[in-house]
C-alpha positions in Angstrom: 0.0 0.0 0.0 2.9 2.6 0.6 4.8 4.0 -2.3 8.5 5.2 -2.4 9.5 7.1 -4.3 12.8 9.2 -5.0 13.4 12.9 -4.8 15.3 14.7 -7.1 17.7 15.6 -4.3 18.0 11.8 -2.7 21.0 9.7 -2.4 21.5 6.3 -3.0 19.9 5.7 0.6 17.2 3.6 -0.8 18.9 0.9 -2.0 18.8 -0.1 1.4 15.5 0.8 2.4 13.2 -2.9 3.5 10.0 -2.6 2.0 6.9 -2.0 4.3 3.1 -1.6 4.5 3.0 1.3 6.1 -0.7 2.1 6.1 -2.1 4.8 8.9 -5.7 4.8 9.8 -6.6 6.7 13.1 -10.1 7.0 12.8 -10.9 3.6 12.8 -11.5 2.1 16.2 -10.9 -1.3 14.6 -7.4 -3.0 14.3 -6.2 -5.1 11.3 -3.4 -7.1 9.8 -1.6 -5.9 6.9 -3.5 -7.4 4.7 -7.1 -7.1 6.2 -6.4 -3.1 6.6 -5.0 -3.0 2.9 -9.1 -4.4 2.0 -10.4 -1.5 4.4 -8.6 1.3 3.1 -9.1 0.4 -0.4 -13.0 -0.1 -0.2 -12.9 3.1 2.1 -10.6 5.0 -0.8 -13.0 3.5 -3.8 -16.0 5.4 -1.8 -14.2 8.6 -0.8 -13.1 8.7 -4.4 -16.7 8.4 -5.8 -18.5 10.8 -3.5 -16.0 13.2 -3.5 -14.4 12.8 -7.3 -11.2 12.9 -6.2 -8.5 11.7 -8.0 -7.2 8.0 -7.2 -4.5 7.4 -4.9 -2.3 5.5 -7.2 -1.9 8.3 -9.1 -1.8 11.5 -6.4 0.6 9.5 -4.5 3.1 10.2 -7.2 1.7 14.2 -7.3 2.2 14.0 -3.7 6.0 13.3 -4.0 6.6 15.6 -6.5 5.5 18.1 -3.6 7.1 16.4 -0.7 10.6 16.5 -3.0 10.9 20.3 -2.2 10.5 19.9 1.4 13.5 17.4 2.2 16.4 15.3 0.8 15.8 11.9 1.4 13.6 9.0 0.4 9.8 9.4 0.7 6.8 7.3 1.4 3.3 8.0 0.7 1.0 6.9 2.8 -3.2 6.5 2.1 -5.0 7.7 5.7 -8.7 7.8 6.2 -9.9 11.8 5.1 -11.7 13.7 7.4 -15.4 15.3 7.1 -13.7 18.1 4.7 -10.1 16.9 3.9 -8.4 14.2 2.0 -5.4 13.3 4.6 -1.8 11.4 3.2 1.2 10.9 4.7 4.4 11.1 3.6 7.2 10.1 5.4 11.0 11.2 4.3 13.8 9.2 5.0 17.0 11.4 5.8 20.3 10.4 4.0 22.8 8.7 6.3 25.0 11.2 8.1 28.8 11.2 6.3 31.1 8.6 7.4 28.1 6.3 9.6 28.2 3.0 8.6 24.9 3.4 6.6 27.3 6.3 4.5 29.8 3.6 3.9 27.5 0.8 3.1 26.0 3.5 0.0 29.2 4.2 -1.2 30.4 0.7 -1.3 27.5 -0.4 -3.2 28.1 2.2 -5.7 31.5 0.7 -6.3 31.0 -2.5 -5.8 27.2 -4.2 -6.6 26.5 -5.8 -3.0 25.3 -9.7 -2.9 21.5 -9.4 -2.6 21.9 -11.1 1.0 24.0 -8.6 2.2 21.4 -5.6 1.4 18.5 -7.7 2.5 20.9 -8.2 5.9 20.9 -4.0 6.3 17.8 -3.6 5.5 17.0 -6.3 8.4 19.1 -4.7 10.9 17.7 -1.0 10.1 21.2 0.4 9.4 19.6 2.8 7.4 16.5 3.5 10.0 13.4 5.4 9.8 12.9 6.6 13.1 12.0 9.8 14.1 15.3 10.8 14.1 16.6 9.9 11.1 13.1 10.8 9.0 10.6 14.0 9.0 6.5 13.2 9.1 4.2 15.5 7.4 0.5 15.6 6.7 -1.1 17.2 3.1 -4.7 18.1 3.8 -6.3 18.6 0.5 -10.5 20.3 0.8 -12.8 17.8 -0.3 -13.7 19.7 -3.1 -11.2 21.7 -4.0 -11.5 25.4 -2.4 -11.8 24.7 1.3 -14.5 26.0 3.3 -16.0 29.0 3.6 -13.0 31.0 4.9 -9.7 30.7 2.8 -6.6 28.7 3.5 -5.2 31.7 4.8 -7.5 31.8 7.6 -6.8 28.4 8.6 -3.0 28.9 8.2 -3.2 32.2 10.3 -5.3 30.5 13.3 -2.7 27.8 13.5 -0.4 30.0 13.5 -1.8 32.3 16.3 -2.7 29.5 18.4 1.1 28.3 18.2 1.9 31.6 19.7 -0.4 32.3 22.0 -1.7 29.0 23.8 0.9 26.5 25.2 -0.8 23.4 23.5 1.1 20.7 21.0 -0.5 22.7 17.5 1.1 21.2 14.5 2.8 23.4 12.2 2.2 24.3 9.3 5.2 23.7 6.8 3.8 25.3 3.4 0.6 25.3 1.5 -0.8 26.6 -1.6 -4.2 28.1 -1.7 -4.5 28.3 -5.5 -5.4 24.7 -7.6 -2.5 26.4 -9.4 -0.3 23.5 -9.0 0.7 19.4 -9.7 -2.3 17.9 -7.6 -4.8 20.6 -9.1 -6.1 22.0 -5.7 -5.0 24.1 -2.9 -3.5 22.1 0.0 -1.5 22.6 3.0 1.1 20.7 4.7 1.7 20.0 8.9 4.1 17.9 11.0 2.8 14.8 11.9 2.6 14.9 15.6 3.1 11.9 17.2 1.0 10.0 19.5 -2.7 7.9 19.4 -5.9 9.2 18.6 -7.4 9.1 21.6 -11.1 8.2 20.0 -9.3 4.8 19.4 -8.1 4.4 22.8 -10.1 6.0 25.4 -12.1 2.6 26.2 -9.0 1.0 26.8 -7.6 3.4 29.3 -8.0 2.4 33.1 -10.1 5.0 35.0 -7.0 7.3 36.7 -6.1 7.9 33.0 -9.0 8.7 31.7 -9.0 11.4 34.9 -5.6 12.2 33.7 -6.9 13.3 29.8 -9.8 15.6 31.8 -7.4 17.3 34.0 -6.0 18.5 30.8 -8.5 19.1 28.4 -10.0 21.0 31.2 -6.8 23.0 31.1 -6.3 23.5 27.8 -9.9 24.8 27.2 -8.9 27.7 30.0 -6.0 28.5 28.6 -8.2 29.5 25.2 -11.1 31.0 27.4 -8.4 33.6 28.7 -7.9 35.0 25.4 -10.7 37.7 24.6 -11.6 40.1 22.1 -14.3 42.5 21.4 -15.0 41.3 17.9 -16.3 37.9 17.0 -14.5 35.9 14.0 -11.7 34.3 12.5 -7.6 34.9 12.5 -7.5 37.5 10.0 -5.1 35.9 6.7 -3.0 39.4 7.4 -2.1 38.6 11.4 0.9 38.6 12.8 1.1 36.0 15.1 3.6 37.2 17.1 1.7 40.2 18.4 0.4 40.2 21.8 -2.1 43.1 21.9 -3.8 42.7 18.3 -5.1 40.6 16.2 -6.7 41.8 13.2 -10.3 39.7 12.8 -12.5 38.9 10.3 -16.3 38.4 10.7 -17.9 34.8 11.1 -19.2 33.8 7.3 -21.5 30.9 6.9 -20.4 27.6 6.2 -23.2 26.3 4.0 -22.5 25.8 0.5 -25.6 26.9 -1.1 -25.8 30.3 1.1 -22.2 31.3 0.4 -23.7 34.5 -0.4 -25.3 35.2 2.8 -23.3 37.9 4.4 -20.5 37.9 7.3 -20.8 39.4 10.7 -19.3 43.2 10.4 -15.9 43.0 12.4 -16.0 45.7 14.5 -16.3 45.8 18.6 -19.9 44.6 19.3 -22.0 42.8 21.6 -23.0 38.9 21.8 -26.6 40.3 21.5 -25.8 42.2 18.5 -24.2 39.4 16.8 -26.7 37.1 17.7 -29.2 39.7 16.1 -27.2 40.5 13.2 -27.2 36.2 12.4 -31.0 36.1 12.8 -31.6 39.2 10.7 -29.2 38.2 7.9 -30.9 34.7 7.6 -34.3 36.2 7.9 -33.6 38.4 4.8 -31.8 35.4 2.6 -34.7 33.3 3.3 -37.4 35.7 2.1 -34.8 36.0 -1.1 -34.8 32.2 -1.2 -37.7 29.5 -2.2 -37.5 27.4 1.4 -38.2 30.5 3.3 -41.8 29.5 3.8 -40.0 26.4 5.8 -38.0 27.8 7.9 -38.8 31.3 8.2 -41.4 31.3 11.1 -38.5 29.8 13.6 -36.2 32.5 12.8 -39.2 35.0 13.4 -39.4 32.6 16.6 -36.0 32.6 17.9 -35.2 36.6 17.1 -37.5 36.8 20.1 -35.3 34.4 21.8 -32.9 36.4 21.3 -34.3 39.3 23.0 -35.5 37.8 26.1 -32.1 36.3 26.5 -31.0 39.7 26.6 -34.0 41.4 28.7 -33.6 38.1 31.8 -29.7 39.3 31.7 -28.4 36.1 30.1 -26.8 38.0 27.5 -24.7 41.0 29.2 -23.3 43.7 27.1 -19.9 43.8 29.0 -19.3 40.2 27.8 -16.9 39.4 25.9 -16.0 36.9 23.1 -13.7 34.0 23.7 -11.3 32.2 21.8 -12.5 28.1 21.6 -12.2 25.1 19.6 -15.5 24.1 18.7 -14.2 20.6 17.6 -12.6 19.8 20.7 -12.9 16.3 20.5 -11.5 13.1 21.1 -11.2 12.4 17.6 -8.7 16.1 17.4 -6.9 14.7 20.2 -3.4 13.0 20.2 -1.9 11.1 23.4 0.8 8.7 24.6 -0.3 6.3 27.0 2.0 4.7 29.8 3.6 1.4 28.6 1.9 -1.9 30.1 3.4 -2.4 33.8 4.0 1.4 33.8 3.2 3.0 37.3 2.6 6.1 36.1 -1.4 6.7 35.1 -0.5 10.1 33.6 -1.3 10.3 30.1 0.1 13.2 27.6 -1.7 14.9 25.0 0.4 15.4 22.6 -1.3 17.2 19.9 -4.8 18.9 19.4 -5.9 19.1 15.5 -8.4 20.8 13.3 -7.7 24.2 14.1 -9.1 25.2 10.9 -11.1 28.6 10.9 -14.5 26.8 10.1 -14.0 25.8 13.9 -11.7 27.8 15.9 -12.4 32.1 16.3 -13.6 34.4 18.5 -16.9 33.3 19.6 -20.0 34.1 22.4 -18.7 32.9 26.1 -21.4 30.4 26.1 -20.0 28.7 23.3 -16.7 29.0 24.5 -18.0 27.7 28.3 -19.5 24.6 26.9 -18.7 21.7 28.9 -16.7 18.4 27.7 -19.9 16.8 28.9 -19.0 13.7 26.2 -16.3 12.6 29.1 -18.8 11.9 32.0 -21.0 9.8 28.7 -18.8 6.9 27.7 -21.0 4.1 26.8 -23.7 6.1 24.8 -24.1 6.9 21.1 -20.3 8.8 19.8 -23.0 11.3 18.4 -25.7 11.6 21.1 -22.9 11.8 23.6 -21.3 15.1 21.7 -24.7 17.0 20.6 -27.2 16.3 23.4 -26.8 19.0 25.8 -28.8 18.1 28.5 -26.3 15.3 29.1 -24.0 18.3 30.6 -26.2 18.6 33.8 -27.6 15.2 33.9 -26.7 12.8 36.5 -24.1 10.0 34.9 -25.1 6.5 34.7 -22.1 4.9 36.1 -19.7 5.5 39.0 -17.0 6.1 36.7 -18.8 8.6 34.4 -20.0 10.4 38.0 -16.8 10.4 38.8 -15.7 12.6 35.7 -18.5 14.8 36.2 -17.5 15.8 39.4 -14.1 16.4 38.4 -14.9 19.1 36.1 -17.2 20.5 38.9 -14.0 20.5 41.0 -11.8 22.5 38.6 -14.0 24.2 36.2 -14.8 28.1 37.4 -17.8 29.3 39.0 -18.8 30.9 35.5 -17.7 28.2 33.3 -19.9 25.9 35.2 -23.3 28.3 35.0 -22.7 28.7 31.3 -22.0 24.5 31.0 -25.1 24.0 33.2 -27.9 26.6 32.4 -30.7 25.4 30.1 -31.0 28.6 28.7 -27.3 28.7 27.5 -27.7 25.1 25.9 -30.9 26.4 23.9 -28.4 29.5 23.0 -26.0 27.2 21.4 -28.1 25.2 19.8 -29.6 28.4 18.1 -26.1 29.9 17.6 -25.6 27.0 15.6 -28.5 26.4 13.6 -28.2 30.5 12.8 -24.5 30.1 11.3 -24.6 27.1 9.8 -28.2 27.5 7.8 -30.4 25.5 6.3 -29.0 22.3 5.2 -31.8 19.4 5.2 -35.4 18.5 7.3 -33.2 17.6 9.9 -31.9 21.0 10.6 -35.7 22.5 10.2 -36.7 19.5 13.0 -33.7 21.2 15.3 -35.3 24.6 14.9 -38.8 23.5 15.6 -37.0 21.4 19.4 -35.6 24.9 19.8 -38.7 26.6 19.6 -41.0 24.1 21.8 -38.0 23.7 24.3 -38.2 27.3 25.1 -41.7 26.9 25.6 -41.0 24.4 28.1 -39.0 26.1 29.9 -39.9 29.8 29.8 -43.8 29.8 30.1 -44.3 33.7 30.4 -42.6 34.3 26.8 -44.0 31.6 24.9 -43.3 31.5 21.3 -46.4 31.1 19.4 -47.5 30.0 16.0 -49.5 33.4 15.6 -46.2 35.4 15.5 -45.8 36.3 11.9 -43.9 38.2 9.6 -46.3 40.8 9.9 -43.9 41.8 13.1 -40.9 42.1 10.9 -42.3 44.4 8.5 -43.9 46.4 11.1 -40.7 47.3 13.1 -40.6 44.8 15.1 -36.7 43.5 14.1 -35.6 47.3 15.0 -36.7 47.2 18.3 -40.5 48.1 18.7 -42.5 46.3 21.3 -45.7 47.1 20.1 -46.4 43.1 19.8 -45.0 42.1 22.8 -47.7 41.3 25.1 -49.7 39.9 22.4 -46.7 37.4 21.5 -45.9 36.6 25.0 -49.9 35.4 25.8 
């Protein structure tokens, strides 16, 4: 499955190299032999491939090190990994040339003199005396957009929050080596390259961990999640492309676009110093407008009439102070972003390292509302349910845990979560305000996301009686002034 192949600048290094079958696959929480893993990868690669016309791997791998030539001497290895939701991932690793006058050195230039039996290079190649270690090779990962052009934001975004979080959060960020944000180029699309961090993906092997280390990864995430709550700003939105990453007091921002394809033309939040309420108005506005421009608007329309209200009364009860600021978070802060090392078998120690958080792409990691940025990790204290359910469901935050382990992670984070982290984790109104911040910049996708609105709608209902959202609350309001702050309506709309 792995291909070598030889950069222009490469010495005569891989004559020695063993052949392997190098194929990396962290998202799968399944293990295989060579030759079971080779089936997996190629059925997974035949369907990536067809969904997401991308180009086969047998032929990109040789695009790939074309690229990975110009980064380092040495012999290189293309590797097939399983993509992501909106990159293809490979990895290339490059073998370093023996060091001059190491036996590896010699070995080379002896064989260019003199042709080698074939037991002798088969006997180096056993014995790794030229190795590819970490120290004697460089790891890199190309992330190439599903369809071409990225997400909503440019590469540059993504390049600049990586770079920004490598300055200003003490966290294991990969860097990023090069990229090219133009399709001007051998593989036809933009791309960008990282180190390969080491470590597990700890989605693979959080079941296996005993319960202290398991306690261990909280105690960290729950430190590495403050470290980004401490950095503020009075603008929401994304690293702006022309940042300078070593500044301390500015960061120039741009505002939060939307990441649905077919809306790419809805506008971005202004970036300018402004309240959580007025960004959250300025999100329900917009998509009010686009959907009167668009034909579903008849759909989905009447919840956004719905939540604008929402919006107000979050604002009115004090949930939404205007001396709040806006916090920098990782809204994929997941297992599956999350690299470890876990202590060897017999080890005493139950301390496990993370050793490198992913995906700091701009489509998930900017300047956002505290209560998004206060959200709890609330998929720790929920091992045993559904991956999916135990990420989205919010009520799981506050809920008590079904086991005496999952309790027990619970009440960690009670113990060193702040006051104010822990009121936005556990106040139903903040859930419902993340669940509408999200439906509001991510749009109208399919039924299912018109089904989320209408549980928005009736769960406010539920729990706030006195400002009931009712089905008699038109867009009569809208046109009447009610979007720029009349009140004319309101008792009517509360009954």
């Amino acid at each position: 499955m792995s291909t070598r192949t030889t950069s222009p600048n490469t010495s005569n290094a891989q004559l020695f190299s063993g052949s392997s079958n190098m194929v990396s696959n962290p998202m799968n929480e399944q293990s295989y032999d060579d030759e079971e893993q080779d089936e997996v990868l190629d059925s997974a690669s035949e369907t990536s491939t067809t969904i997401n016309d991308h180009e086969p791997f047998e032929t990109l791998q040789h695009k790939i090190a074309e690229i990975a030539g110009q980064l380092a001497p040495g012999t290189i290895e293309v590797t097939r990994m399983e993509s992501g939701g909106f990159h293809r991932i490979v990895g290339v690793t490059i073998s370093l040339p023996p060091k001059k006058w190491s036996l590896a050195w010699i070995a080379v230039c002896i064989d260019l003199h003199i042709k080698l039996p074939t037991w002798v290079r088969s006997l180096f190649a056993r014995f790794k005396i030229i190795d590819t270690n970490a120290e004697n090779s460089k790891k890199y990962i190309f992330r190439i957009p599903h369809n071409g052009e990225g997400n909503a934001y440019s590469m540059e975004h993504d390049v600049a929050t990586h770079a920004f979080a490598r300055t200003h959060l003490d966290l294991p960020v990969p860097d990023v080596v090069t990229f090219d944000s133009t399709s001007d180029n051998v593989i036809k699309s933009s791309y960008m390259v990282q180190e390969r961090l080491p470590g597990e993906n700890l989605q693979l092997v959080w079941t296996e961990l005993t319960h202290a280390q398991r306690l261990s990864v909280m105690r960290r995430i729950i430190e590495l999640m403050s470290q980004m709550q401490g950095l503020t700003s009075d603008i929401p939105g994304v690293i702006a492309p022309q940042n300078d990453a070593s500044a301390t007091n500015k960061f120039p921002i741009d505002g939060i676009a939307n990441e649905v394809r077919h809306m790419r033309d809805f506008p971005t939040s202004p970036n300018k110093p402004q309240t959580t309420f007025e960004l959250l108005i300025f999100l329900c506005e917009s998509r009010i407008e686009w959907d009167k421009a668009n034909p579903h608007s008849d759909f989905v329309a009447p919840h956004l009439w719905k939540m604008h209200k929402m919006i107000r009364t979050l604002h009115d009860l004090g949930f939404l102070p205007d001396d709040e600021k806006f916090h920098f978070a990782h809204l994929d802060l997941y297992p599956r972003n999350i690299l470890v090392t876990v202590p060897e078998d017999g080890s005493d120690s139950d301390c496990v390292d993370i050793t490198g958080v992913l995906d700091w792409d701009a489509t998930f990691t900017y300047f956002v509302p505290a209560f998004m940025a206060y959200r709890s990790p609330f998929w720790a204290w929920n091992t045993g349910k559904d991956s999916t359910e135990a990420e989205t469901k919010e009520s799981l935050a506050w809920q008590d845990p079904d086991t005496e382990e999952n309790k027990d992670m619970k009440k960690l984070f009670e113990e060193l979560a702040s006051d104010q982290w822990k009121r936005y984790a556990f106040t139903p109104e903040y859930a419902l305000a993340r669940r509408m911040y999200n439906y509001l910049r991510l749009g109208y996708q399919s039924n299912q996301d018109e089904e989320e609105a209408e549980k928005i709608v009736r769960d406010w209902n539920n729990l706030h009686h006195q400002a009931f959202l009712s089905d008699s609350f038109l867009m009569t309001g809208y046109d009447e002034g009610f979007y720029s702050g009349s009140d004319e309506d309101d008792s009517e709309d509360d009954e």
